[in-house]
C-alpha positions in Angstrom: 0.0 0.0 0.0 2.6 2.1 0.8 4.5 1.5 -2.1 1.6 2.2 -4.5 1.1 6.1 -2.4 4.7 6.8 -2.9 4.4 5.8 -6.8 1.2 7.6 -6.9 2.8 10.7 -5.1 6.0 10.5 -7.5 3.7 10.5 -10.9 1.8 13.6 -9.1 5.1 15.0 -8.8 6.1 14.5 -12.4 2.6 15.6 -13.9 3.0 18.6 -12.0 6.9 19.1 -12.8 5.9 18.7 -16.8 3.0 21.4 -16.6 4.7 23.6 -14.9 7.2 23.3 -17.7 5.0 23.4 -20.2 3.5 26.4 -18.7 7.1 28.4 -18.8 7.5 27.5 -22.5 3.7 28.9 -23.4 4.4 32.1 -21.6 7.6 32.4 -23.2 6.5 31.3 -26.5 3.4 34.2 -26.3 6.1 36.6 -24.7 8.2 36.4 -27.9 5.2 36.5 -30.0 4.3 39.6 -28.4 7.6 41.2 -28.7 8.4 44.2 -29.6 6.3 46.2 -27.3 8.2 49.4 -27.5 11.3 51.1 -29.7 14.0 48.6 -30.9 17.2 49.7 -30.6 20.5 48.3 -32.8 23.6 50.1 -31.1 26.6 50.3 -33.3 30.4 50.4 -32.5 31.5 52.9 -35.5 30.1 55.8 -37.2 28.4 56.3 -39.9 29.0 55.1 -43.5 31.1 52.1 -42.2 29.9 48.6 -42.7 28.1 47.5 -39.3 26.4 51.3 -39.8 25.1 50.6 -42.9 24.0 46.5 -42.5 21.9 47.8 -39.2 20.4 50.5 -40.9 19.4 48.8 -43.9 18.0 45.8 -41.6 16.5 48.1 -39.0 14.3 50.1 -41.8 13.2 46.6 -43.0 12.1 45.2 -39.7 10.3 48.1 -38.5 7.8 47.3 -40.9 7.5 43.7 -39.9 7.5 44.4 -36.2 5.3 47.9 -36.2 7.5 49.4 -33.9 10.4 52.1 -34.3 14.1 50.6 -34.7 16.4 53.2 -34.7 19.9 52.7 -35.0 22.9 54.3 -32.4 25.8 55.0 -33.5 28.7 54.8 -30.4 32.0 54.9 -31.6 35.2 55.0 -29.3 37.0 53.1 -26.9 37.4 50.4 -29.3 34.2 49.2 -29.0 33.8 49.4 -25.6 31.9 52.7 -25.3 29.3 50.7 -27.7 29.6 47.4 -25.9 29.1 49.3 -22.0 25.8 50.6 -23.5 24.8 47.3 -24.7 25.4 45.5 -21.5 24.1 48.4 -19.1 20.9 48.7 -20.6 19.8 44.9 -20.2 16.8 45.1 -22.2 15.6 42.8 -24.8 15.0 45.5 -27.0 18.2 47.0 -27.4 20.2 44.4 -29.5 23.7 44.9 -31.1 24.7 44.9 -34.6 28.9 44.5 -34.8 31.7 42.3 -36.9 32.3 39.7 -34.1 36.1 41.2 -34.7 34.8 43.8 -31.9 35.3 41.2 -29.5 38.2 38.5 -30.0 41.2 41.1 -29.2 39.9 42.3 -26.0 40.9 39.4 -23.5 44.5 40.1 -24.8 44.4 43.6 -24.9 42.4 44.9 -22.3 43.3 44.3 -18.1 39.6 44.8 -17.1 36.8 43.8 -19.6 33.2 45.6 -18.6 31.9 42.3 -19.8 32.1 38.7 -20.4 31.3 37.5 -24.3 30.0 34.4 -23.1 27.8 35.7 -20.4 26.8 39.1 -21.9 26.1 38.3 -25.4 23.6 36.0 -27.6 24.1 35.5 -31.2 21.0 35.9 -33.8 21.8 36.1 -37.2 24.4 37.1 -39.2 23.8 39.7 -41.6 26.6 40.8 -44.0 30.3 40.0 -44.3 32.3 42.4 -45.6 35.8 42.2 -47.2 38.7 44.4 -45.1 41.4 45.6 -47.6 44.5 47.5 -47.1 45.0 50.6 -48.7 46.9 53.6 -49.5 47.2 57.1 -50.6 47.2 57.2 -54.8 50.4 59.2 -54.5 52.6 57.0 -53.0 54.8 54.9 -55.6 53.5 51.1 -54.5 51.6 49.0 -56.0 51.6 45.3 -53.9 51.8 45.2 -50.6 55.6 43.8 -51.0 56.3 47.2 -52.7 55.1 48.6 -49.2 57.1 46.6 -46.8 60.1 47.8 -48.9 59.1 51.7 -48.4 58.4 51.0 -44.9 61.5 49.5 -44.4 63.9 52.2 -46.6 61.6 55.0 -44.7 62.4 53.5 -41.1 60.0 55.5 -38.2 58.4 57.7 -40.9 55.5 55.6 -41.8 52.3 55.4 -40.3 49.2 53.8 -40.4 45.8 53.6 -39.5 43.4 51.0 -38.2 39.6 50.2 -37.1 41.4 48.7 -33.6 40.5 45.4 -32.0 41.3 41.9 -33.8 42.2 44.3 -37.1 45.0 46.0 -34.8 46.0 42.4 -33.3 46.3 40.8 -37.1 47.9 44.1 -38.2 50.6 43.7 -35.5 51.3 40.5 -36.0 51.9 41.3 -39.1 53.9 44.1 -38.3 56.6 42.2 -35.7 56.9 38.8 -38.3 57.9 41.1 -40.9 59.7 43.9 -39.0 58.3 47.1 -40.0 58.6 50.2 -37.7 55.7 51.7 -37.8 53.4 54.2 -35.8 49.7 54.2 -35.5 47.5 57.1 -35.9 44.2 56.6 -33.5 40.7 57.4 -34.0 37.6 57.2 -32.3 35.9 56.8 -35.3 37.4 55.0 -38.5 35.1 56.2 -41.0 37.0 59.7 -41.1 40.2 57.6 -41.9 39.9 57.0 -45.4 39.7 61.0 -46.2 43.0 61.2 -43.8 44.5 58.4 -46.0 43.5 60.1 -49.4 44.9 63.7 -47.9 47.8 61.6 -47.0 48.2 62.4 -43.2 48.0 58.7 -42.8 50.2 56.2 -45.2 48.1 52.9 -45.0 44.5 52.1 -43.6 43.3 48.2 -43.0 39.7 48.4 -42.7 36.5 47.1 -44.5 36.0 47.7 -48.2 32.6 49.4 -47.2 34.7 52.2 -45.0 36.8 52.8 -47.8 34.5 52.8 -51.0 34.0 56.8 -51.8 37.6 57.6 -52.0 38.8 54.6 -53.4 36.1 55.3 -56.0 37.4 59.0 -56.4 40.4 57.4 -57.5 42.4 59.3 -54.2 43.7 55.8 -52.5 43.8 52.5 -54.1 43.9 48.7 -52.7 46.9 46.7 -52.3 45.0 43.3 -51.6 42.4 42.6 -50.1 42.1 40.2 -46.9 40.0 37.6 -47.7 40.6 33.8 -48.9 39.0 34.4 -52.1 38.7 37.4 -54.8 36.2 39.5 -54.1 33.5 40.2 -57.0 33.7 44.3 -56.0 37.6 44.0 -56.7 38.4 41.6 -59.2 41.8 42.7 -60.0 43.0 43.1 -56.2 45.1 39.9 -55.0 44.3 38.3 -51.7 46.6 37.8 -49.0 47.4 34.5 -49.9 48.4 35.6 -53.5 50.3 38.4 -51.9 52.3 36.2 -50.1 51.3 37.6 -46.3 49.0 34.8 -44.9 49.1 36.3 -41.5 46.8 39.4 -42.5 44.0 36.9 -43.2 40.3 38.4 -42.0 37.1 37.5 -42.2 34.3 40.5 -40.8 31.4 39.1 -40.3 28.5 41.8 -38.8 26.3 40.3 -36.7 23.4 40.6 -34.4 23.1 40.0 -31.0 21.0 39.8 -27.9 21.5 40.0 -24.6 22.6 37.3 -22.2 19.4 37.2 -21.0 17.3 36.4 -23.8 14.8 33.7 -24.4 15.3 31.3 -26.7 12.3 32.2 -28.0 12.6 35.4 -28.7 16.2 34.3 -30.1 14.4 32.3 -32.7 11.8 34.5 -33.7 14.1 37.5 -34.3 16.6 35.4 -36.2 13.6 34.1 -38.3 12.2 37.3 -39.0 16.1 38.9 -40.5 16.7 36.1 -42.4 13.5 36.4 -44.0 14.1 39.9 -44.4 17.5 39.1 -46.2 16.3 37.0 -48.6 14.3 40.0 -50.1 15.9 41.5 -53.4 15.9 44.9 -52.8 17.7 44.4 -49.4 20.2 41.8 -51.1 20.7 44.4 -54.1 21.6 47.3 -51.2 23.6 45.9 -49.0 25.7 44.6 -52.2 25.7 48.1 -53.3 27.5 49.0 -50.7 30.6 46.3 -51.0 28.4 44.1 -48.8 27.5 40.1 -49.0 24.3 39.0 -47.6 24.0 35.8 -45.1 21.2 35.2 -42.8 22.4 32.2 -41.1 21.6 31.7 -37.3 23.5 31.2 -33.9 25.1 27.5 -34.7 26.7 28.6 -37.9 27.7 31.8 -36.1 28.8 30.5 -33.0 30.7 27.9 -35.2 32.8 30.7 -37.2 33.3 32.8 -33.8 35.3 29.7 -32.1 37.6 29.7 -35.7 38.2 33.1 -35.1 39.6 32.8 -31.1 41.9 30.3 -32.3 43.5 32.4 -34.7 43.7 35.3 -32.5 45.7 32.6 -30.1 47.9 31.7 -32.6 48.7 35.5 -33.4 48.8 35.9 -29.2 51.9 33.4 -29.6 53.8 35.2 -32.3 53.2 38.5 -30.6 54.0 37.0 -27.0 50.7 38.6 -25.8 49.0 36.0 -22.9 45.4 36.2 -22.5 44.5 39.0 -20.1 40.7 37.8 -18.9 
């Protein structure tokens, strides 16, 4: 008898365990379906005209239709990314989301003593947007024309060449790049890279690694010009521009992925139905066709593939760590 009562009791428990469960996922599943209930905000870690700036603009007009609710876009340059990232973090709201190439991140726990936040904790991927390619350039005025041509000049113009750079894993891939090959070299910083490329083209600056997209007016004024560009592959916007790998400098290899993410704190739910909703908004052809015309591929794949090319990235910023003899900070 007493046997049966305690089995009774434990099913009890278990019915009771399961609805209560079920419950959770019904009021999360109609909390998602409900959201947005106010302004959605995308916060931004460079200015305007760059590639993040433009992906989160172009995405935030789009899905302010399909959600009927403002989504503005913030612009917070500075800090190299941190100003941006503080905001992010400090608001802890499900509405303010962030819109960055993952780049932002993978530098900081070897550059920075005392991180305002923790990647893991902190930040939920949703869907990546847009990559974009990240060249190298320089002034049309200087007398180069591969990138080998400028190691040379650096090197015959010891201390007297600068450059210029969008800061976090670009300036880690930079200076690796910079010690393997020995080039004395001094950087030029700004709070926001979108005003480099006029710098560059006026020639206060002698070389600027940043994305295509940041670089597009003067380089189609003809006033700087590319010396290779840093993906694996050709891109379609260059053709003629070698990559890295045909350059001969493996080490300067980037990938720039913009994406958008949550807050720690997010539902899964809500995860999945913004994630849904972008990529559904990227497969449209007049979003495709501007985001291209701006030096921009379109993606719209979700937190696995994401999270997948995020872990690829830490691994080379480790090995770059060892050639730089940089240990991990945080």
């Amino acid at each position: 008898m007493r046997i049966r009562m305690s089995l009774a009791l434990t099913a009890i428990a278990c019915i009771a365990t399961a609805v209560v469960s079920l419950s959770q996922a019904a009021i999360a599943q109609t909390a998602s379906q409900a959201w947005p209930e106010r302004t959605v905000r995308f916060i931004v870690p460079f200015g305007p005209g760059t590639a993040s700036d433009i992906s989160a603009r172009v995405l935030a007009e789009r899905m302010q239709k399909s959600w009927s609710k403002p989504v503005i876009v913030e612009n917070r340059p500075g800090g190299d990314g941190l100003v941006a990232i503080g905001a992010f973090v400090s608001a802890k709201d499900d509405h303010t989301l962030f819109l960055t190439p993952t780049t932002t991140f993978l530098g900081h726990p070897y550059m920075q003593e005392n991180l305002p936040y923790d990647f893991a904790r902190d930040f939920k991927a949703i869907v990546w947007v847009t990559s974009t390619a990240i060249v190298i350039a320089v002034p049309s005025t200087l007398p180069v024309t591969t990138l080998q041509d400028f190691v040379d000049h650096t090197k015959r113009q010891a201390g007297k060449v600068n450059y210029g750079i969008s800061g976090g894993f670009l300036e880690f891939v930079w200076d690796g790049f910079r010690r393997k090959r020995e080039l004395p070299m001094a950087k030029v910083p700004f709070r926001d890279i979108s005003q480099a490329p006029l710098d560059l083209a006026e020639g206060r600056i002698d070389v600027l690694m940043t994305s295509i997209t940041t670089h597009g007016p003067m380089l189609r004024a003809g006033k700087t010009k590319m010396l290779v560009i840093c993906d694996p592959q050709r891109s379609p916007l260059a053709p003629d521009v070698p990559t890295v790998f045909e350059a001969g400098f493996p080490e300067l290899r980037l990938d720039s992925l913009n994406v958008l993410f949550g807050p720690g704190h997010m539902t899964p739910q809500l995860r999945q139905r913004i994630a849904m909703d972008a990529a559904e908004a990227l497969k449209e052809k007049e979003i495709v066709d501007r985001l291209r015309g701006a030096s921009m591929t379109v993606s719209g794949d979700g937190p696995e593939v994401i999270e997948k090319l995020i872990a690829e990235q830490q691994e080379q910023v480790a090995d770059i760590a060892k050639v730089l003899g940089v240990a991990r900070k945080k």
